[in-house]
N, C-alpha and C positions, 0 to 999 in steps of 0.2 A: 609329350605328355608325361613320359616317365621322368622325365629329368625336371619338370615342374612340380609332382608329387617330391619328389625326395626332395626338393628344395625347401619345399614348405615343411616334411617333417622335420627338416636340421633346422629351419626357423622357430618353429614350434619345444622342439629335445633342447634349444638355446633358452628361449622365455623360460622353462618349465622347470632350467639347472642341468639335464642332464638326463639321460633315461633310466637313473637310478632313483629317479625323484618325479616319475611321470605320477606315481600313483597322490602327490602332491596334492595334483589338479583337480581335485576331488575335496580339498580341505577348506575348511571353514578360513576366510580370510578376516575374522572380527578383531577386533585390536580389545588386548585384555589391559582395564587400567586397577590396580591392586591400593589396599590402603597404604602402600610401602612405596606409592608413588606421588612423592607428596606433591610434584610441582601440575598435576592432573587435578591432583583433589580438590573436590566441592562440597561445602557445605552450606545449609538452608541461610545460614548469614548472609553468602555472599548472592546467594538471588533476591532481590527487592522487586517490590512491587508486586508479589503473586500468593498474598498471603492467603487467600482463599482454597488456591490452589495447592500449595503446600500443608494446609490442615489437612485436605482430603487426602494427602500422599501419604501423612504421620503415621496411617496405620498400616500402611505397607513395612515404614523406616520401624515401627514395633512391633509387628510379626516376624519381620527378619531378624532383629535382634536378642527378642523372644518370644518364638516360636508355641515356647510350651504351655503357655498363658491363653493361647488362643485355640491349640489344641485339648488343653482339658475343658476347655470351655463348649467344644461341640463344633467352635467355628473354623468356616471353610474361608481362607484368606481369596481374593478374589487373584485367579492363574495370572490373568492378563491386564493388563491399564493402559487406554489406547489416551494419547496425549491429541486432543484436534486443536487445532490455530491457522490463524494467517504465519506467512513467513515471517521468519527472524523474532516472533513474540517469546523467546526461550525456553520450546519444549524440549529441546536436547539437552539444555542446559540444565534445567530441572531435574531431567532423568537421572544427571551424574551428580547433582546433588543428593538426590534420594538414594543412591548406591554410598555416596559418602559419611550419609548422614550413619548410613547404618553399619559402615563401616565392612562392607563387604565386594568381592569383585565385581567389575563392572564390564561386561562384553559389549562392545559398540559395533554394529554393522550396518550397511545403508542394503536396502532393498534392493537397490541395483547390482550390489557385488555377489547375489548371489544366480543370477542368470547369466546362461555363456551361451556361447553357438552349440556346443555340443549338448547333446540331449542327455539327461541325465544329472549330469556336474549339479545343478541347483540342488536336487532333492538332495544329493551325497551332500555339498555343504550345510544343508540345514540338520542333517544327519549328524554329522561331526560336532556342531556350534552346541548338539545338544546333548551329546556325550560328552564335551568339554564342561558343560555347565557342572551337569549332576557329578562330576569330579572334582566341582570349584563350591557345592553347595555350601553353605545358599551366597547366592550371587543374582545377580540384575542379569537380562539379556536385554538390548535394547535395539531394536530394528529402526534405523530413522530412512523416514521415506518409502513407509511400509506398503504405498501404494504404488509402487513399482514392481512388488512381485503378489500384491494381493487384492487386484484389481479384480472384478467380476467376470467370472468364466463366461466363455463363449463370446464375449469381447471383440473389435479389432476386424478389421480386412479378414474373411476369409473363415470367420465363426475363431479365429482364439491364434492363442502361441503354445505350443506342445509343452516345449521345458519352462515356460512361465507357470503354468496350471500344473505341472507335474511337481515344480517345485514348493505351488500354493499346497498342494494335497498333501505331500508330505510336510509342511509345517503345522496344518491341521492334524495330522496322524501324530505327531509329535507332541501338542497341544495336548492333547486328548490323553495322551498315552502314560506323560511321567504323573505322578501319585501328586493327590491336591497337596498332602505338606510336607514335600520333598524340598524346601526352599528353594526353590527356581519361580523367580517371577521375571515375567516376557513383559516389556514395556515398548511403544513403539510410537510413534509420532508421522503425522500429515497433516496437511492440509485439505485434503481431498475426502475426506470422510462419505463423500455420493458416490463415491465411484468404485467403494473397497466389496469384496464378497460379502453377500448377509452373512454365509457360513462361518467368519472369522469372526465376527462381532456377536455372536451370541454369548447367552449364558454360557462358562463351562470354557471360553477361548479367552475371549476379552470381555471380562466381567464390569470393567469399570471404564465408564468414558468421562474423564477430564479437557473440558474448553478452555485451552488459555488465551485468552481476546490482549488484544490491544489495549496498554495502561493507563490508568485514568491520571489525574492530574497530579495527583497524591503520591500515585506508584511512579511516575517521569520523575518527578523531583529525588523521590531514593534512589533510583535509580540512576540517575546524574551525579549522587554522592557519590554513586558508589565508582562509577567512570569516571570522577574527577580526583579520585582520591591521591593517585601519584603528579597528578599534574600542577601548575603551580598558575595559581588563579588571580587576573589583578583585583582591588579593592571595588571597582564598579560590574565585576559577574555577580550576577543576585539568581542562582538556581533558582529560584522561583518561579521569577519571571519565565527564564525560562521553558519551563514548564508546562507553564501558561500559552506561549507561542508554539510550543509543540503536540497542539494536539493531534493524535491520527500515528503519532511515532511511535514505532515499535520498538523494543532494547535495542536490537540491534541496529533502528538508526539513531537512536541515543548515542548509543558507543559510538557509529562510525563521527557524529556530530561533534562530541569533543575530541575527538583523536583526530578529525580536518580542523576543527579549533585551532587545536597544539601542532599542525603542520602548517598552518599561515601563519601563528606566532611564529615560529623559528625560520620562517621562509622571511619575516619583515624583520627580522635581528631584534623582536621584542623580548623583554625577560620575564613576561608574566603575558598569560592568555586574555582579551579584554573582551567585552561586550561586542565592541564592535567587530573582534575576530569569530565572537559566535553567531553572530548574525548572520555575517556574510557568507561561513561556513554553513548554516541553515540552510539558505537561499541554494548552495552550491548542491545539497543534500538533496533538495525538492526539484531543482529545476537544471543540475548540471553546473557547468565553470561559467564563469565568464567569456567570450570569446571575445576579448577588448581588440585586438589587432584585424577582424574581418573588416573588410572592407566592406561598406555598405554605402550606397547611392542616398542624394540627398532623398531624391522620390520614395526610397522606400523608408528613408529616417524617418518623414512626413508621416506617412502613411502607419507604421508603427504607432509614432506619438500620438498620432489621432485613433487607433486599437486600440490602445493600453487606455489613454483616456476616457474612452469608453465605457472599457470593464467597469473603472476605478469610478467614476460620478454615479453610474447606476446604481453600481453596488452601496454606495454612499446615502443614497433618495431613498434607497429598500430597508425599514426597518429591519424584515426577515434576513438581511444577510449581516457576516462578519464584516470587522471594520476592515479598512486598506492599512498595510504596515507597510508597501511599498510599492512604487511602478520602478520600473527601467527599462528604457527600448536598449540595453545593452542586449545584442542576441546572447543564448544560455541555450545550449544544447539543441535540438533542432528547432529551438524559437526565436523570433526579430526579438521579442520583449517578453516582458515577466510583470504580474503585479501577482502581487504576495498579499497576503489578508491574515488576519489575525484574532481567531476562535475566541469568544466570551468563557465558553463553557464547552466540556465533552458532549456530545450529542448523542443517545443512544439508539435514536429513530427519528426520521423525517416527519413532516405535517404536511397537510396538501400548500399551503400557503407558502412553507420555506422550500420546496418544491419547486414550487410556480416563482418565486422570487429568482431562485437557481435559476432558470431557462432565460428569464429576464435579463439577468445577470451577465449571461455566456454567449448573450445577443447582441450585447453591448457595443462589441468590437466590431462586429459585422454591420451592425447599424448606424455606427458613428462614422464607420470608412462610406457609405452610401450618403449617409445623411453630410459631411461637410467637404468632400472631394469626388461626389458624386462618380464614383467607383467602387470596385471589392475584391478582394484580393484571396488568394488561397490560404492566408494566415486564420483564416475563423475556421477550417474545415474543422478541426479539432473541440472547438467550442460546439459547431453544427454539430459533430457524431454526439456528446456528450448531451448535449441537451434535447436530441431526438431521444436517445436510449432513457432518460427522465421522462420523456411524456411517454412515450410506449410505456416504460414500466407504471406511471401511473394507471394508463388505461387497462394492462392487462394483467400485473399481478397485482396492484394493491386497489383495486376495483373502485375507484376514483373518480371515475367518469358518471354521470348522471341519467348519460344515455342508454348506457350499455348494463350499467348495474355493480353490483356487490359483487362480483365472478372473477374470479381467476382463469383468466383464457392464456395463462402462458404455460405453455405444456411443454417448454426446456428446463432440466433439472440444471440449474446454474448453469456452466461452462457444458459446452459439447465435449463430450468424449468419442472418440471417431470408433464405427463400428454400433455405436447404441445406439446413435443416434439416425444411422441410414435410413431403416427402413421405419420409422415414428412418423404416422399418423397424426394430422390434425385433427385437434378433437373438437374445432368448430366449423361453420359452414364461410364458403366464398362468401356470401351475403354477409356474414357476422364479421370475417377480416377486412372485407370493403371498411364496414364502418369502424374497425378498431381502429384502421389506415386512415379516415377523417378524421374522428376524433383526436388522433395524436396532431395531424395539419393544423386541426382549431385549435387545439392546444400552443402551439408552437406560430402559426398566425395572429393569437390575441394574444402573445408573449412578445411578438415584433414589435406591436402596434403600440403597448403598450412604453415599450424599450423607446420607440423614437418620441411619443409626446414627453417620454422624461426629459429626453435628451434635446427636442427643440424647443425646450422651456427653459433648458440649462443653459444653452448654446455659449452660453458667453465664458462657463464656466467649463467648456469642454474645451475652449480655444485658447481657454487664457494654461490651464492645465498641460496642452499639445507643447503651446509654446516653451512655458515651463520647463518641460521633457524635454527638449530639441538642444535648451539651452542647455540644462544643465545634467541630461541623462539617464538622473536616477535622485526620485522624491522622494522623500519618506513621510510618515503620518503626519509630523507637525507643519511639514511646509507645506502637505498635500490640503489639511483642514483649512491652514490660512488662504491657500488659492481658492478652496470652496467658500471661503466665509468673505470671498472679495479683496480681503488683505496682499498688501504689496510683499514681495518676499525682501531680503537683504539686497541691494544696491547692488548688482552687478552691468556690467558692462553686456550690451544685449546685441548680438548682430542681425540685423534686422532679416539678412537670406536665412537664418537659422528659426523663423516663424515661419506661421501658415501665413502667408499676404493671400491677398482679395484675387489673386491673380488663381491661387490654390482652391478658391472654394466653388462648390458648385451653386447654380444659379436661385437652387431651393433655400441654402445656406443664407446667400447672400440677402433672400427676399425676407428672411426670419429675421437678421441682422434688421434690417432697414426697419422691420414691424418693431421689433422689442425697442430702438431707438425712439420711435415716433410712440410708443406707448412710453416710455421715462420720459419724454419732452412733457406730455399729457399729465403724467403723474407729477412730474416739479411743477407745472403750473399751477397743477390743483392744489398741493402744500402751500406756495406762496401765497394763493389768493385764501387759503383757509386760516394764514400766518396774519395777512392783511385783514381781515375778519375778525 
């Protein structure tokens, strides 16, 4: 036992440098970035698309640059500015432009580095980050991933974490403590905004809460300037477009989207980035690579082409959905196939209608494997989860349902957070969840029913589509319309094992086939004798 202690303090006196440097372990590990740092520096130029956002920052960037405009004025500059967003929508990035803008330093620390095993260490570095500041005044401190040390007390297995809440308290004590225009302002960024302490977010901490959402169509396209500006673009990339295809992208997969662009151009020895490099880089964005070399059975080629088929006719018959920009049964990440769709417009909230279209939509796959090979596969589970969690959410948070009423019976604050959630109380009766539990069934029942009369009305156009796929792997919009609108595609050589034959279809299939022939026999004849007439 003793020679396992002394092992680990000579591991530890190692990390630390030395025992002349233990008292180290106790220091702020923020990385300071200085206006003298120029290949760090940010300014509001070079962030696009958050111009909303950035107005509301301006009076941060002119308090800090003068101070004394706002102090003779009476006004108390707000201490704190909590940055909330989904990931990657650039609140970090913001922050260091708003330290740049103003031309002063910028202390960066992530919420994690300031909690360790030993108890104490967190408080001492928030101690030090803030004696460093008021030494560097005025300067930005910028905590990102704030919710990692300022989650709400008593939290977690066991009612809490000692040095997590030791370290929350003293950066409230610290908060609180330096003078309102000492120029230090505390900026911090999450995504988790449910789940932080009220005590942090009030007046007096964090005075100002900033949403930065996901860019509208307007902000992708600057924003695409601005990631394409060292790269060298051929004459058919139209940003635009773009743009257009990308809605739901956040900056950051803006960036990573022309930066795998400009890694497939130089991976094919092309000399400029082309449409069809950004596309494919798209696809590789949303749904992973290619996986051209797996080997895959003809049965489950089949069975794919007639899934994706699926999706893609439904989605096509439903006004309420986006159009198809592509199928491929090439597998992509843990999928057989992909169909890709492509957004009219940003959408800033659902309808019960575009809803109901959705569940239609993602039943597709499932229904078309049932309806023409009278089988099903575990390839729809993913559509099953997504379009249960749609009729539940209609029945219980957006009160949808007719049965049940205008009520909010969902009593989860978004995401579980483990420890808050254990011991919660339903706040409705067994009798009330029974029927919220029918309700989502009918929902999801008169979404099936509706999915297969699309689909065995289309049927000629769900097999000529499968075939399509089998043959040639991967459609895009224009050859996918022409196979909807009956049209032959370009002349290729067709191997007849690489269709669904009659041998593939199940026996319901087959009887639809025989009907819709003997209804066209019926309908030429009745042309003819109306032409004879």
């Amino acid at each position: 036992m003793f020679v396992l202690i002394v092992f680990f303090w000579y591991r530890m006196m190692q990390q630390t440098g030395g025992g002349g440097k233990m008292s180290s372990f106790g220091k702020s590990k923020a990385k300071l970035i200085n206006k003298e740092d120029g290949k760090n520096l940010v300014k509001f130029k070079d962030v696009a698309g958050l111009e909303e956002e950035k107005e509301e920052l301006e009076e941060i960037v002119d308090f800090l640059r003068d101070p004394k405009k706002f102090i003779d004025m009476g006004a108390r500059i707000p201490k704190g500015v909590l940055l909330v967003g989904p990931p990657g929508t650039g609140k970090t990035y913001l922050s260091k432009a708003v330290a740049g803008e103003a031309g002063v330093p910028f202390f960066i620390m992530s919420g994690s580095d300031f909690v360790e095993m030993f108890v104490g260490v967190g408080a001492s570095r928030v101690r030090d980050l803030f004696e460093s500041a008021k030494k560097n005044a005025p300067c930005i401190i910028f905590i990102d991933e704030i919710d990692a040390v300022g989650r709400k007390r008593g939290t977690g297995l066991g009612g809490g974490h000692d040095e997590r809440e030791q370290t929350l308290n003293q950066l409230l004590v610290e908060m609180d403590g330096f003078g309102t225009n000492e120029g230090v302002i505390v900026m911090a960024a999450t995504n988790r905004a449910d789940i932080l302490d009220p005590a942090i977010l009030r007046p007096g901490r964090f005075d100002r809460t900033v949403y930065v959402g996901k860019p509208d169509v307007r902000a992708r396209k600057a924003i695409l300037k601005i990631h394409s500006r060292d790269k060298k673009l051929a004459d058919d990339v139209n940003l635009e477009v773009i743009a257009k295809r990308t809605s739901g992208f956040t900056p950051a997969d803006l960036e990573n989207l022309m930066n795998e662009s400009a890694l497939l151009a130089a991976r094919r020895g092309e000399n400029a980035i082309s449409m069809e490099d950004v596309d494919e880089a798209s696809i590789k964005v949303q749904a992973g690579p290619a996986k051209k070399s797996r080997v895959v059975s003809e049965k489950e080629r089949k069975l794919t082409a007639v899934h994706e088929s699926g999706h893609a006719i439904v989605s096509r018959l439903l006004p309420e959905e986006d159009s198809v920009h592509m199928i491929t049964i090439i597998p992509r990440g843990m999928a057989g196939g992909f169909t890709a769709y492509l957004p009219e417009d940003d959408v800033s909230f659902m309808t019960k209608r575009k809803m109901e279209a959705s569940i239609v939509s993602l039943l597709g796959g499932r229904v078309a494997e049932s309806l023409v090979l009278d089988d099903i596969s575990t390839g729809a589970s993913n559509d099953i989860e997504r379009a249960t969690k749609i009729a539940r959410a209609m029945v219980t948070h957006y009160g949808m349902s007719e049965k049940l009423g205008t009520i909010n019976y969902d009593s989860s604050e978004n995401e579980v957070f483990i420890g808050r959630d254990l011991g919660r109380s339903r706040d409705y009766s067994e009798r009330t969840a029974a029927e919220i539990d029918d309700e989502v069934t009918r929902i999801i029942n008169e979404a099936y029913t509706k999915c297969k009369k699309l689909l065995s009305d289309n049927l000629d156009k769900l097999l000529a589509l499968s075939d399509a796929l089998l043959e040639k792997e991967t459609i895009y919009s224009k050859d996918f319309e022409k196979i909807f609108n009956g049209e032959k595609l370009d002349e290729e050589s067709i191997d007849l094992d690489d269709t669904i034959n009659e041998d593939d279809l199940s026996d319901e299939a087959k009887e639809l086939i025989h009907k819709n022939d003997k209804k066209d026999e019926v309908n030429k004849e009745d042309s003819e004798d109306s032409e004879s007439l």
